[in-house]
PDBQT receptor file of N, H, CA, C and O in Angstrom, charges set to zero:
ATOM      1  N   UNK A   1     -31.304-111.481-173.947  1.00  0.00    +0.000 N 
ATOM      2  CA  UNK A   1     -30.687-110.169-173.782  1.00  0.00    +0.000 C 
ATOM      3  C   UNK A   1     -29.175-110.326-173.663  1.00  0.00    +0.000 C 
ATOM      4  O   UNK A   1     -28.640-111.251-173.051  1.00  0.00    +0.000 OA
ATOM      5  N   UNK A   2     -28.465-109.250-174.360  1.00  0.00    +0.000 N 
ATOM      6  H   UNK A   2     -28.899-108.498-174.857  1.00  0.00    +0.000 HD
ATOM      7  CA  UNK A   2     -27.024-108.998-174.140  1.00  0.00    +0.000 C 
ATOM      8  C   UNK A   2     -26.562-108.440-172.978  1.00  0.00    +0.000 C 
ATOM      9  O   UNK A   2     -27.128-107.671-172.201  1.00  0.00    +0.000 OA
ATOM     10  N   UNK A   3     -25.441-108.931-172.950  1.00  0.00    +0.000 N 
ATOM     11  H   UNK A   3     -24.981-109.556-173.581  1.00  0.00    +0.000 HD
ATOM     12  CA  UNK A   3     -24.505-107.666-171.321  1.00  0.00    +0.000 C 
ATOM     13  C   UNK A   3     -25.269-106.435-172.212  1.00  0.00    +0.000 C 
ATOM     14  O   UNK A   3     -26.391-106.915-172.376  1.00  0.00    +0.000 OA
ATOM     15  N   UNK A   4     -25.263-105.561-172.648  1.00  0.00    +0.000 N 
ATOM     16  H   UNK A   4     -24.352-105.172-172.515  1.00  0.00    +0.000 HD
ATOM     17  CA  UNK A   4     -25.180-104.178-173.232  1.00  0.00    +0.000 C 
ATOM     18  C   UNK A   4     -26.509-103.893-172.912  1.00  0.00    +0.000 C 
ATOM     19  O   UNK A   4     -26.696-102.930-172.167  1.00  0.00    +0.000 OA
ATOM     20  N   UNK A   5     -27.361-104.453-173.269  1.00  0.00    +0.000 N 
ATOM     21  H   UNK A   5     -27.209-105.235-173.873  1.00  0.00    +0.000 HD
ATOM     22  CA  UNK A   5     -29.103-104.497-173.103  1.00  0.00    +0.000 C 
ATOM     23  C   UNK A   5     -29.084-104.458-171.582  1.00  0.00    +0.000 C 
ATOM     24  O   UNK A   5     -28.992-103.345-171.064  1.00  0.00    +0.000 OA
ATOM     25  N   UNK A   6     -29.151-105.401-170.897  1.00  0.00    +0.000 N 
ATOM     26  H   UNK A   6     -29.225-106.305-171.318  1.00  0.00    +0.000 HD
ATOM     27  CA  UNK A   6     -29.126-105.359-169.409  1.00  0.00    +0.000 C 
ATOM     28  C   UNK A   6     -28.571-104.282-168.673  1.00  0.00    +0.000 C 
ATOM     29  O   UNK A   6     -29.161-103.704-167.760  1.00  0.00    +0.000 OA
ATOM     30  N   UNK A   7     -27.366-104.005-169.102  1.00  0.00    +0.000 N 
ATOM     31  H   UNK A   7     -26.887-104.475-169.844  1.00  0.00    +0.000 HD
ATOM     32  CA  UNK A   7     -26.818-102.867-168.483  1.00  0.00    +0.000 C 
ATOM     33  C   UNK A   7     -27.248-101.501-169.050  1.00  0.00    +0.000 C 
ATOM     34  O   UNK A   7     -27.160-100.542-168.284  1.00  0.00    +0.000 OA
ATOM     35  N   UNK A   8     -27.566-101.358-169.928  1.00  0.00    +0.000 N 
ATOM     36  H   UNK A   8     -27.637-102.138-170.551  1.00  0.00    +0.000 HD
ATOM     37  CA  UNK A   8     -28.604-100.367-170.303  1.00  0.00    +0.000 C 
ATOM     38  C   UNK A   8     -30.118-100.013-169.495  1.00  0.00    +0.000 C 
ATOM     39  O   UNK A   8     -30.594 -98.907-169.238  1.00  0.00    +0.000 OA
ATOM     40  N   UNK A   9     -30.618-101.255-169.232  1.00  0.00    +0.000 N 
ATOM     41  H   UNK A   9     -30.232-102.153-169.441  1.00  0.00    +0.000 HD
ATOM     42  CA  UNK A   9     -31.482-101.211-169.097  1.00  0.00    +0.000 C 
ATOM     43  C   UNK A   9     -31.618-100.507-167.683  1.00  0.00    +0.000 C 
ATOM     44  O   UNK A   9     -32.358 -99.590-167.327  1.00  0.00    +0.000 OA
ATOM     45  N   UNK A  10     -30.624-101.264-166.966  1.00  0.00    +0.000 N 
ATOM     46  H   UNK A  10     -30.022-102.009-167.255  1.00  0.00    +0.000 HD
ATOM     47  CA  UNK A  10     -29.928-101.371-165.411  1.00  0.00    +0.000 C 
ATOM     48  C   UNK A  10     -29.612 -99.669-164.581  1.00  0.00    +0.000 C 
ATOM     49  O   UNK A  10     -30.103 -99.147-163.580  1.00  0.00    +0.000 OA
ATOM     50  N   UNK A  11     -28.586 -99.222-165.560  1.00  0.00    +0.000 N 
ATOM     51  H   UNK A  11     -28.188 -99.647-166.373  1.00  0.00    +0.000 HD
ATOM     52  CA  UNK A  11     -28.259 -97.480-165.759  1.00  0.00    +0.000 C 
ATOM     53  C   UNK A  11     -29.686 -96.916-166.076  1.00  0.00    +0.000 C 
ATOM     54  O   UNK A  11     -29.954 -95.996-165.303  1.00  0.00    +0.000 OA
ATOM     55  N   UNK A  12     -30.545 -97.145-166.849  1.00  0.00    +0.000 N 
ATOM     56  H   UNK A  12     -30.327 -97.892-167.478  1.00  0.00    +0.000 HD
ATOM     57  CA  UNK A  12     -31.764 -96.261-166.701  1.00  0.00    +0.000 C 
ATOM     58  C   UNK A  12     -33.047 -95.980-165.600  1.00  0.00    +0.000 C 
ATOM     59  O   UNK A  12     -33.815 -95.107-165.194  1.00  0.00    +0.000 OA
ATOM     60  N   UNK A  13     -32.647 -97.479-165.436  1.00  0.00    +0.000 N 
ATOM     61  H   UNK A  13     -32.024 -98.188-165.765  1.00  0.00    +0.000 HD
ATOM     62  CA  UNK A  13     -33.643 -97.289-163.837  1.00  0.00    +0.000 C 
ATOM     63  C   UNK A  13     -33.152 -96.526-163.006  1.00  0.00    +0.000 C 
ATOM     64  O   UNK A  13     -33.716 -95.494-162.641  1.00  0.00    +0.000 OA
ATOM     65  N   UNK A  14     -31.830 -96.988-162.508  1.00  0.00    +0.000 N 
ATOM     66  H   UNK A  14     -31.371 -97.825-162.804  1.00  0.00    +0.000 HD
ATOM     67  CA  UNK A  14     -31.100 -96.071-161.526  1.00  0.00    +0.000 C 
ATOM     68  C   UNK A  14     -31.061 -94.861-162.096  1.00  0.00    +0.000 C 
ATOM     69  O   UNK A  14     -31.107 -94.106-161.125  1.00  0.00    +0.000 OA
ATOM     70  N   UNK A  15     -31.004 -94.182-163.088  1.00  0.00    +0.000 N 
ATOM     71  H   UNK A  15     -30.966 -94.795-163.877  1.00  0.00    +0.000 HD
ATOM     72  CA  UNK A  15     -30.945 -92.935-163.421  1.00  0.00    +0.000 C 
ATOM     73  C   UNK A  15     -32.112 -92.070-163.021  1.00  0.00    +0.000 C 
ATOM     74  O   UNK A  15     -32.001 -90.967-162.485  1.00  0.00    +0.000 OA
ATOM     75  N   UNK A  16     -33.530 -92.827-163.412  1.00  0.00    +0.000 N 
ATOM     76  H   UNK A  16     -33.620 -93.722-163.848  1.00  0.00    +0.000 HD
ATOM     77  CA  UNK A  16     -34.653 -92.653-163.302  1.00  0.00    +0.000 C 
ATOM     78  C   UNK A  16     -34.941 -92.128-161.606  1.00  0.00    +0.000 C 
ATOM     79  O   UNK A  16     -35.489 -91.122-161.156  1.00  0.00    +0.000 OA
ATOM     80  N   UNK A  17     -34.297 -93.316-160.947  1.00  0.00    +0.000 N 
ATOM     81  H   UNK A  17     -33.852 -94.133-161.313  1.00  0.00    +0.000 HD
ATOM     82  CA  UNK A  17     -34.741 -92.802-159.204  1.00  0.00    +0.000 C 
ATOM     83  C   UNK A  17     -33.625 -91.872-158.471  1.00  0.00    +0.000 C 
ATOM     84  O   UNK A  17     -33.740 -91.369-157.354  1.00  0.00    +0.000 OA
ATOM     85  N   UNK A  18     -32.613 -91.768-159.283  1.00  0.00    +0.000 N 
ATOM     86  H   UNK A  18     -32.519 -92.176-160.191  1.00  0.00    +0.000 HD
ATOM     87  CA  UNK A  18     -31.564 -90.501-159.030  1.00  0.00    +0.000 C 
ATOM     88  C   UNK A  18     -32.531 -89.492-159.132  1.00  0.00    +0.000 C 
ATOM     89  O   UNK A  18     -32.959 -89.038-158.071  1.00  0.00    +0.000 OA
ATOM     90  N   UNK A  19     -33.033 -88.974-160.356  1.00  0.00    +0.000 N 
ATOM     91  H   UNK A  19     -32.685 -89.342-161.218  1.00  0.00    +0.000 HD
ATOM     92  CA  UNK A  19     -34.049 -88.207-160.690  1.00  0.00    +0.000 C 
ATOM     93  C   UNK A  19     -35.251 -87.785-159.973  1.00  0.00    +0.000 C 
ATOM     94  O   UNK A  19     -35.798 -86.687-160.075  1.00  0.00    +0.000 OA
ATOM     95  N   UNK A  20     -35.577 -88.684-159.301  1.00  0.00    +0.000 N 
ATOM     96  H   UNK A  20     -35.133 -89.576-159.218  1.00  0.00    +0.000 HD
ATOM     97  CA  UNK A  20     -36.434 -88.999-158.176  1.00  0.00    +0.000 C 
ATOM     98  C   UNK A  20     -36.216 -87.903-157.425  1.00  0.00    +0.000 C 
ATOM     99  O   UNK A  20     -36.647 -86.757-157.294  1.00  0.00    +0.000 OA
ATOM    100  N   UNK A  21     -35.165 -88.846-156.838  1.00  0.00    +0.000 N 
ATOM    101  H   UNK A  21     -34.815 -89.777-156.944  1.00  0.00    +0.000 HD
ATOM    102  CA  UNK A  21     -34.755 -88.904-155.600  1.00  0.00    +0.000 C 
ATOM    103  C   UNK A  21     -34.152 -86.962-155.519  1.00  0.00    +0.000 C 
ATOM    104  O   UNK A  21     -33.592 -86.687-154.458  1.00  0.00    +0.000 OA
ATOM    105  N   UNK A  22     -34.241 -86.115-156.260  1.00  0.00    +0.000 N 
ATOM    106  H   UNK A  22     -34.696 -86.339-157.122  1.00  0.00    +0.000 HD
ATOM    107  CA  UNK A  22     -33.670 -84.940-156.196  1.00  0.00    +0.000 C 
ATOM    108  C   UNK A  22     -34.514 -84.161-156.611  1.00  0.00    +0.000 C 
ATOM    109  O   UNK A  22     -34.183 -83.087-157.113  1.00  0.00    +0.000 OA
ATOM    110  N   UNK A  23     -35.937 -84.586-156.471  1.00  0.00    +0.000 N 
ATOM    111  H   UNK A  23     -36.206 -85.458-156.063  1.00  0.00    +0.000 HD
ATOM    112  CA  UNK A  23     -37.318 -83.687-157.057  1.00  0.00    +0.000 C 
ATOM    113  C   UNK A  23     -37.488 -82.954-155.863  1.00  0.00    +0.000 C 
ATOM    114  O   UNK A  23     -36.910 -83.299-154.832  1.00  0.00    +0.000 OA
ATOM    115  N   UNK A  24     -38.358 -81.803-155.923  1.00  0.00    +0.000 N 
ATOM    116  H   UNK A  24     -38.827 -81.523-156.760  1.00  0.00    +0.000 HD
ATOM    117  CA  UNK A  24     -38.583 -81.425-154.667  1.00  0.00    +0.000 C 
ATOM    118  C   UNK A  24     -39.695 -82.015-154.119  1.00  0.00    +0.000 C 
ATOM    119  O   UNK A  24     -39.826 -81.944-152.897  1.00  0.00    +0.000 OA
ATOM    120  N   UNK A  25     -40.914 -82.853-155.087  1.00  0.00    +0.000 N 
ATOM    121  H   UNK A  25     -40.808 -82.912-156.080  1.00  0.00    +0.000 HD
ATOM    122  CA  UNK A  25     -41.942 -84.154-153.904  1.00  0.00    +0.000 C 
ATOM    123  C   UNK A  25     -41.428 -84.551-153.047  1.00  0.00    +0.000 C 
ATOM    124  O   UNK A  25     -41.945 -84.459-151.934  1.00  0.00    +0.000 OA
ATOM    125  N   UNK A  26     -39.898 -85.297-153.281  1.00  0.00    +0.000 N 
ATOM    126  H   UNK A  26     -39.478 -85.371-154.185  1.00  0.00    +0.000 HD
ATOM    127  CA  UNK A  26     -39.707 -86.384-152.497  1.00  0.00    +0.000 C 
ATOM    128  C   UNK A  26     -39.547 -86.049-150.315  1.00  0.00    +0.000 C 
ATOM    129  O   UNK A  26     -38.908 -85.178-149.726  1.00  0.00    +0.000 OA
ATOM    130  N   UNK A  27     -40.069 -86.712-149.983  1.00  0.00    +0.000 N 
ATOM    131  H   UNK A  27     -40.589 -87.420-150.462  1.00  0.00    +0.000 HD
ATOM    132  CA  UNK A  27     -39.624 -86.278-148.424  1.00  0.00    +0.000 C 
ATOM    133  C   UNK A  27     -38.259 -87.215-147.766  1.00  0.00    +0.000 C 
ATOM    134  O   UNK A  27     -37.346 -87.831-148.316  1.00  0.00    +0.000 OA
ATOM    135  N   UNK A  28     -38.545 -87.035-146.653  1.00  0.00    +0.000 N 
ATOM    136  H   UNK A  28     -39.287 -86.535-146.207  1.00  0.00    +0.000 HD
ATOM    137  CA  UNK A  28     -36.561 -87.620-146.569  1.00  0.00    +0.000 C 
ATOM    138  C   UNK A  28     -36.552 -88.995-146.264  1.00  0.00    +0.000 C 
ATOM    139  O   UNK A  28     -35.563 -89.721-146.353  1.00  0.00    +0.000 OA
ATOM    140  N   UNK A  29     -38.242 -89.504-145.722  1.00  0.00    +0.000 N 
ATOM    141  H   UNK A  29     -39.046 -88.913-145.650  1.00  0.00    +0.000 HD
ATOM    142  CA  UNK A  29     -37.974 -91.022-146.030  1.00  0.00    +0.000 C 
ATOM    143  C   UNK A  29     -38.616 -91.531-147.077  1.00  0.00    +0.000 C 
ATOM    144  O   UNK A  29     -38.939 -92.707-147.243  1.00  0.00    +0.000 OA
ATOM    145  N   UNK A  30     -38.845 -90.355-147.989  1.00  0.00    +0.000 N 
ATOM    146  H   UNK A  30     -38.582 -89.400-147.854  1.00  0.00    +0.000 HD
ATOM    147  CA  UNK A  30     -38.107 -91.037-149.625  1.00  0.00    +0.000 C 
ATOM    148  C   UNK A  30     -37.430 -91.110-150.305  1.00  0.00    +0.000 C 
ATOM    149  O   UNK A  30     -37.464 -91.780-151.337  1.00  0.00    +0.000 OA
ATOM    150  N   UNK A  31     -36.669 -90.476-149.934  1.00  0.00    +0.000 N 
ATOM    151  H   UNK A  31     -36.642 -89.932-149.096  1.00  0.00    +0.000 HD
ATOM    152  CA  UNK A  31     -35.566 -89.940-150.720  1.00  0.00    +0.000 C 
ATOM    153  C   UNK A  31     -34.223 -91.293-150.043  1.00  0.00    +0.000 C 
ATOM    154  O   UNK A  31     -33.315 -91.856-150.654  1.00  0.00    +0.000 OA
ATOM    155  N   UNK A  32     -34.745 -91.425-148.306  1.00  0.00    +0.000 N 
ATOM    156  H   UNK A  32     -35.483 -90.967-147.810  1.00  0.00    +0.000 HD
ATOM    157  CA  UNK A  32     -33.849 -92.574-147.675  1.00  0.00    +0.000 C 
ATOM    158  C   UNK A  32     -33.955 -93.973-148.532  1.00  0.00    +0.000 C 
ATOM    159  O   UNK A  32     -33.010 -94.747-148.686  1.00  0.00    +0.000 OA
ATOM    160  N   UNK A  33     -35.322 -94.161-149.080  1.00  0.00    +0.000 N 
ATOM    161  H   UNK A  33     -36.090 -93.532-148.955  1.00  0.00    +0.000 HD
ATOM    162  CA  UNK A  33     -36.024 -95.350-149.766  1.00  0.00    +0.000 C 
ATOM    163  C   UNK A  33     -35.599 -95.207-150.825  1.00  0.00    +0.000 C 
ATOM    164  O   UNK A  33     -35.324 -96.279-151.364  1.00  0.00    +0.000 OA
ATOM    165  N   UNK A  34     -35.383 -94.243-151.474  1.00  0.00    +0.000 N 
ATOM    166  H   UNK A  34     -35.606 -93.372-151.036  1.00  0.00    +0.000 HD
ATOM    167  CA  UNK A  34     -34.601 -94.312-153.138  1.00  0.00    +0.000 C 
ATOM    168  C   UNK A  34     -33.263 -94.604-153.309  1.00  0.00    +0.000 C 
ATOM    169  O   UNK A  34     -32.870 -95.271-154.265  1.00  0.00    +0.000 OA
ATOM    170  N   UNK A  35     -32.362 -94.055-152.261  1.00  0.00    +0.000 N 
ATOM    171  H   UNK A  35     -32.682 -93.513-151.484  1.00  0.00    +0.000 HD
ATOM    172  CA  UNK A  35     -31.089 -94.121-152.061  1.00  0.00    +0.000 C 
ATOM    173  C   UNK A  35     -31.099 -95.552-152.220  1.00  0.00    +0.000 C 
ATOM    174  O   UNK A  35     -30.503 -96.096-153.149  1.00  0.00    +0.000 OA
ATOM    175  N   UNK A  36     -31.790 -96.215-151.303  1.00  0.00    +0.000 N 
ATOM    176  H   UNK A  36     -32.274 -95.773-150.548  1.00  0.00    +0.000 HD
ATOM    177  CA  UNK A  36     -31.019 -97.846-151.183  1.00  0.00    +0.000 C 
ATOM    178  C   UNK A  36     -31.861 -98.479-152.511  1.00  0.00    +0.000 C 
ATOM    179  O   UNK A  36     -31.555 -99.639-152.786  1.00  0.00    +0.000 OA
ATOM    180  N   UNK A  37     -32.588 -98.025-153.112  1.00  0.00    +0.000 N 
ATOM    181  H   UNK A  37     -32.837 -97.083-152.888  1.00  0.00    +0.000 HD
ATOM    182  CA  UNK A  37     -32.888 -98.567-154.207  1.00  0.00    +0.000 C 
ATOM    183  C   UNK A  37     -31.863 -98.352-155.260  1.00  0.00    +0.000 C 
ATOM    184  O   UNK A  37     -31.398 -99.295-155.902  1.00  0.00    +0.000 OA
ATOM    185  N   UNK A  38     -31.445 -96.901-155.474  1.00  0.00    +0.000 N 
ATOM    186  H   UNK A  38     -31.822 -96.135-154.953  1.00  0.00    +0.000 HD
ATOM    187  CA  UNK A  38     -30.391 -96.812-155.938  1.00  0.00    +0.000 C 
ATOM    188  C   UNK A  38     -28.796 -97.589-155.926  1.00  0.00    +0.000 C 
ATOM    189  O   UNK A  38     -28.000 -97.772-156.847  1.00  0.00    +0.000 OA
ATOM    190  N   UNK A  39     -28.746 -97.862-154.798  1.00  0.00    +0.000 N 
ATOM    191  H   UNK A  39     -29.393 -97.713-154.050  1.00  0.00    +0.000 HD
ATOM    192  CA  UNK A  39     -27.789 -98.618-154.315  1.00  0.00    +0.000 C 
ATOM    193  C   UNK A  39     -27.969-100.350-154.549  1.00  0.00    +0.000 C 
ATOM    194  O   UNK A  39     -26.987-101.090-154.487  1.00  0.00    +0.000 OA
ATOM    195  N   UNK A  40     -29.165-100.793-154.784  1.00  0.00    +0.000 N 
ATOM    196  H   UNK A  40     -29.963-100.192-154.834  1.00  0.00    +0.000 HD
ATOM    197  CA  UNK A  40     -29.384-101.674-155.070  1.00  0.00    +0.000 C 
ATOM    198  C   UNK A  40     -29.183-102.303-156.622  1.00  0.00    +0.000 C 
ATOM    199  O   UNK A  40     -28.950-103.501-156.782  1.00  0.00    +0.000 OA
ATOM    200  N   UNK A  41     -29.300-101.349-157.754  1.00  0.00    +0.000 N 
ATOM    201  H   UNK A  41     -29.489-100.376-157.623  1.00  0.00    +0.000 HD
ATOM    202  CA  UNK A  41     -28.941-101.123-158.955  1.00  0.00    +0.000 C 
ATOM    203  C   UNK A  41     -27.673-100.798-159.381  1.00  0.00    +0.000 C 
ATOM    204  O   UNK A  41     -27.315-100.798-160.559  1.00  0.00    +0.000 OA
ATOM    205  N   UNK A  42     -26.697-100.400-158.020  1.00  0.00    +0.000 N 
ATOM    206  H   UNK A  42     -26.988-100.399-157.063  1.00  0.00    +0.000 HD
ATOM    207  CA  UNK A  42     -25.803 -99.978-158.830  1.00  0.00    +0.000 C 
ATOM    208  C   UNK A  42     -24.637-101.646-158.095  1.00  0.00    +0.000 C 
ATOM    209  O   UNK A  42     -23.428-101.836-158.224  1.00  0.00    +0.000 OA
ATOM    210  N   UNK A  43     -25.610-102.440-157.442  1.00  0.00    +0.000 N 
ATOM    211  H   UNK A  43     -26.593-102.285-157.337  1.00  0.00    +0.000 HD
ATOM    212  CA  UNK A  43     -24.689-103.403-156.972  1.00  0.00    +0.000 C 
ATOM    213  C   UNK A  43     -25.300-104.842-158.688  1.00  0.00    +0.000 C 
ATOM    214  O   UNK A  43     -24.807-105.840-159.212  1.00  0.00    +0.000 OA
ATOM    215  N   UNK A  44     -26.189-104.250-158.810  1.00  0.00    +0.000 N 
ATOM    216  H   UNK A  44     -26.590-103.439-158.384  1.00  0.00    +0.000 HD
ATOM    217  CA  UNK A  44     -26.501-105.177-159.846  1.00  0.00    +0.000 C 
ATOM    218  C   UNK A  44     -26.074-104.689-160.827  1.00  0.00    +0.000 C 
ATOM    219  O   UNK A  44     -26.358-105.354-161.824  1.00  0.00    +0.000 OA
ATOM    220  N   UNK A  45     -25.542-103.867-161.009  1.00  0.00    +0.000 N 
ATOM    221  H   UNK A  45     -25.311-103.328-160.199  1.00  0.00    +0.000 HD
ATOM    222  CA  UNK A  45     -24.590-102.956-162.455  1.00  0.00    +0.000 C 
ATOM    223  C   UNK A  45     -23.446-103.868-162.332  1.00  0.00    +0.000 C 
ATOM    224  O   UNK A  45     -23.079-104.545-163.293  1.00  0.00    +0.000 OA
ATOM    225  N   UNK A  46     -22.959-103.906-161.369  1.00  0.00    +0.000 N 
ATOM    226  H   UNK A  46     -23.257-103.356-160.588  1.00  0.00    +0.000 HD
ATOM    227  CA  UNK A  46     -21.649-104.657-160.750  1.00  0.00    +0.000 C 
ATOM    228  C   UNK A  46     -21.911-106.154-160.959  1.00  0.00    +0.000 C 
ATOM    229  O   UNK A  46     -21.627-106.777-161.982  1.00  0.00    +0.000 OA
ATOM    230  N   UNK A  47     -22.224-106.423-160.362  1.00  0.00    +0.000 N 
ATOM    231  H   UNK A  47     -22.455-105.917-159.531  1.00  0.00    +0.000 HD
ATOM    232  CA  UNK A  47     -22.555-107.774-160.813  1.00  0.00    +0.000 C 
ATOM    233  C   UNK A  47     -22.956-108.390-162.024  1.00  0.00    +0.000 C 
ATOM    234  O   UNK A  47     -23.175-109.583-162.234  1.00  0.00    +0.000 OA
ATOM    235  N   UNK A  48     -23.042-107.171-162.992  1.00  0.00    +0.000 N 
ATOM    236  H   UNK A  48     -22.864-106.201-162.822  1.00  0.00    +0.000 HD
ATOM    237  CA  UNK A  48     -23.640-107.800-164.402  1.00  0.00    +0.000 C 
ATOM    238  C   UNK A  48     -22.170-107.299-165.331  1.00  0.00    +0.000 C 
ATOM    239  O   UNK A  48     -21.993-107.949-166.361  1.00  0.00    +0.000 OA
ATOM    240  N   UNK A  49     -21.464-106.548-165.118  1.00  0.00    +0.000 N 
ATOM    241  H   UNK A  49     -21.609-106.019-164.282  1.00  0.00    +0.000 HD
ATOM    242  CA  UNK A  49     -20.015-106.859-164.936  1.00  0.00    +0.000 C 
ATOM    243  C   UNK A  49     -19.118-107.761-164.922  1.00  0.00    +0.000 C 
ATOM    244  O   UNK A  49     -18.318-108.204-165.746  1.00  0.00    +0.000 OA
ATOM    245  N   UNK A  50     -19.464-108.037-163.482  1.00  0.00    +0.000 N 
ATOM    246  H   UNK A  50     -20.114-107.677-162.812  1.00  0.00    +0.000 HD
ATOM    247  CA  UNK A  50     -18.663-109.200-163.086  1.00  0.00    +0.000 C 
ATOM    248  C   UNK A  50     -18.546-110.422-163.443  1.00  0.00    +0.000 C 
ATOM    249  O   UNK A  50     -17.582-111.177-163.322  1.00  0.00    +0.000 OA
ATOM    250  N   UNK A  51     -20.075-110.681-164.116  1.00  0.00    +0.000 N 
ATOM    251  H   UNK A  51     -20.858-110.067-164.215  1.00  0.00    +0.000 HD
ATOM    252  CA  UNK A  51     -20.585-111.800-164.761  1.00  0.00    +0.000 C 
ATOM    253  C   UNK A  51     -19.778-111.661-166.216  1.00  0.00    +0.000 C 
ATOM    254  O   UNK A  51     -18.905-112.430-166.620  1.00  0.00    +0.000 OA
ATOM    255  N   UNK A  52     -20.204-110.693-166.775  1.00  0.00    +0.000 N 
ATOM    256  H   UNK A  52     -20.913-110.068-166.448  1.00  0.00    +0.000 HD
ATOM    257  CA  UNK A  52     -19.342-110.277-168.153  1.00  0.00    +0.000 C 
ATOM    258  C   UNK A  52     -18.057-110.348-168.900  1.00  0.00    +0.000 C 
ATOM    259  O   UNK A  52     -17.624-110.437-170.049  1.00  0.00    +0.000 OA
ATOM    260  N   UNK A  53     -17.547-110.236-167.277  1.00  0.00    +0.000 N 
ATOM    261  H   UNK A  53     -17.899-110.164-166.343  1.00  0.00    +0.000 HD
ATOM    262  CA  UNK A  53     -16.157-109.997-167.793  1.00  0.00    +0.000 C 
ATOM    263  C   UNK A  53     -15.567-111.276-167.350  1.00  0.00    +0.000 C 
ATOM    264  O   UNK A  53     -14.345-111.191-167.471  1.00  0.00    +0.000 OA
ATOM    265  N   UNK A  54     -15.925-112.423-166.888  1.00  0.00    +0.000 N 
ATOM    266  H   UNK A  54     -16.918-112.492-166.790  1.00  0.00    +0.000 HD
ATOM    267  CA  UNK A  54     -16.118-113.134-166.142  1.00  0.00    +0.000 C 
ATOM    268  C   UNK A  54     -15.037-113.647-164.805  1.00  0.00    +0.000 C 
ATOM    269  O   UNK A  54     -14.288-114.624-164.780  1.00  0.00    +0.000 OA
ATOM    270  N   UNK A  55     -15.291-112.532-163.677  1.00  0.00    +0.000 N 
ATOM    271  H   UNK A  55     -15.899-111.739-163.697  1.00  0.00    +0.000 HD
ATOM    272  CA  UNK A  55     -14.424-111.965-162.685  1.00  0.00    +0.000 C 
ATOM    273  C   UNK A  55     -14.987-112.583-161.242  1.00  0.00    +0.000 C 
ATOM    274  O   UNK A  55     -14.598-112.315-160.106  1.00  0.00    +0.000 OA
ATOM    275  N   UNK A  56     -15.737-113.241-161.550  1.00  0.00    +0.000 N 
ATOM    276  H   UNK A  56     -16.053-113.459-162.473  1.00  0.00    +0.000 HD
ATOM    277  CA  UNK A  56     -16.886-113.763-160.587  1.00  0.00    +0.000 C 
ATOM    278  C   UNK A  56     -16.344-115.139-159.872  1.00  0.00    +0.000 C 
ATOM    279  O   UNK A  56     -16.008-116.193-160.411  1.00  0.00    +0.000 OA
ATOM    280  N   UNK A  57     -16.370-114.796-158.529  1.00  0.00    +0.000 N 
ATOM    281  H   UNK A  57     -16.643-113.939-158.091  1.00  0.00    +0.000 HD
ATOM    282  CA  UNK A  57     -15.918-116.318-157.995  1.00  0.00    +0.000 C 
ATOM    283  C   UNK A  57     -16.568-117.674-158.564  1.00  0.00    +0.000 C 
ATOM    284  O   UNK A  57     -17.789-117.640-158.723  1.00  0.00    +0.000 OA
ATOM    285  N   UNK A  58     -15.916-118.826-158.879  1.00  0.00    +0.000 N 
ATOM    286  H   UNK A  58     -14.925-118.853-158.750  1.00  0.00    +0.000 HD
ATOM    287  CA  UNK A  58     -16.704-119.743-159.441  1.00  0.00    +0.000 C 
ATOM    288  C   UNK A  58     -16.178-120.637-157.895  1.00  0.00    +0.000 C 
ATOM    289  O   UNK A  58     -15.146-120.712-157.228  1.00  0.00    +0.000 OA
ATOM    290  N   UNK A  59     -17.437-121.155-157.850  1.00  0.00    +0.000 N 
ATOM    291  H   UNK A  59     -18.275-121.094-158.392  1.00  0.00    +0.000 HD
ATOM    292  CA  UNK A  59     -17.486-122.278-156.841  1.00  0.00    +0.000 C 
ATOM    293  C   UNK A  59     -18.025-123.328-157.548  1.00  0.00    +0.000 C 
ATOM    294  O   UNK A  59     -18.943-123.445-158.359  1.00  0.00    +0.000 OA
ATOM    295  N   UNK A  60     -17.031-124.239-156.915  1.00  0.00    +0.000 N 
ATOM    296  H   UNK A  60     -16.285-124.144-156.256  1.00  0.00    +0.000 HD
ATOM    297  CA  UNK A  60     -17.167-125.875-157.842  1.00  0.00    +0.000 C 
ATOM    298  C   UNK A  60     -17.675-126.926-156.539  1.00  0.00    +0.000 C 
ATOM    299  O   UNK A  60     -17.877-128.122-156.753  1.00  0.00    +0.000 OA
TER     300      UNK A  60
């Protein structure tokens, strides 16, 4: 897989539990549980970035 693929892929999940997360099913400790899932995707958006662009601390 490419940066572009991954990060595609990456933005759709999180999009997906945004979506979720603003249904009227959801209750508020799901909606608490989506958030950090959300938040969890958008730190791996970042990081697949960071990797990309290659901005990433290198430890030797």
């Amino acid at each position: 897989m490419n940066y572009l693929e991954i990060k595609k892929k990456l933005e759709a999940a999180k999009q997906e539990l945004e979506i979720k997360m603003h249904g009227q099913a959801a209750s508020e400790s799901e909606k608490e549980t989506l958030q950090k899932r959300i938040k969890n995707y958008e730190y791996m958006i970042e990081l697949t970035d960071m990797n990309h662009f290659e901005r990433g601390n290198i430890i030797c």
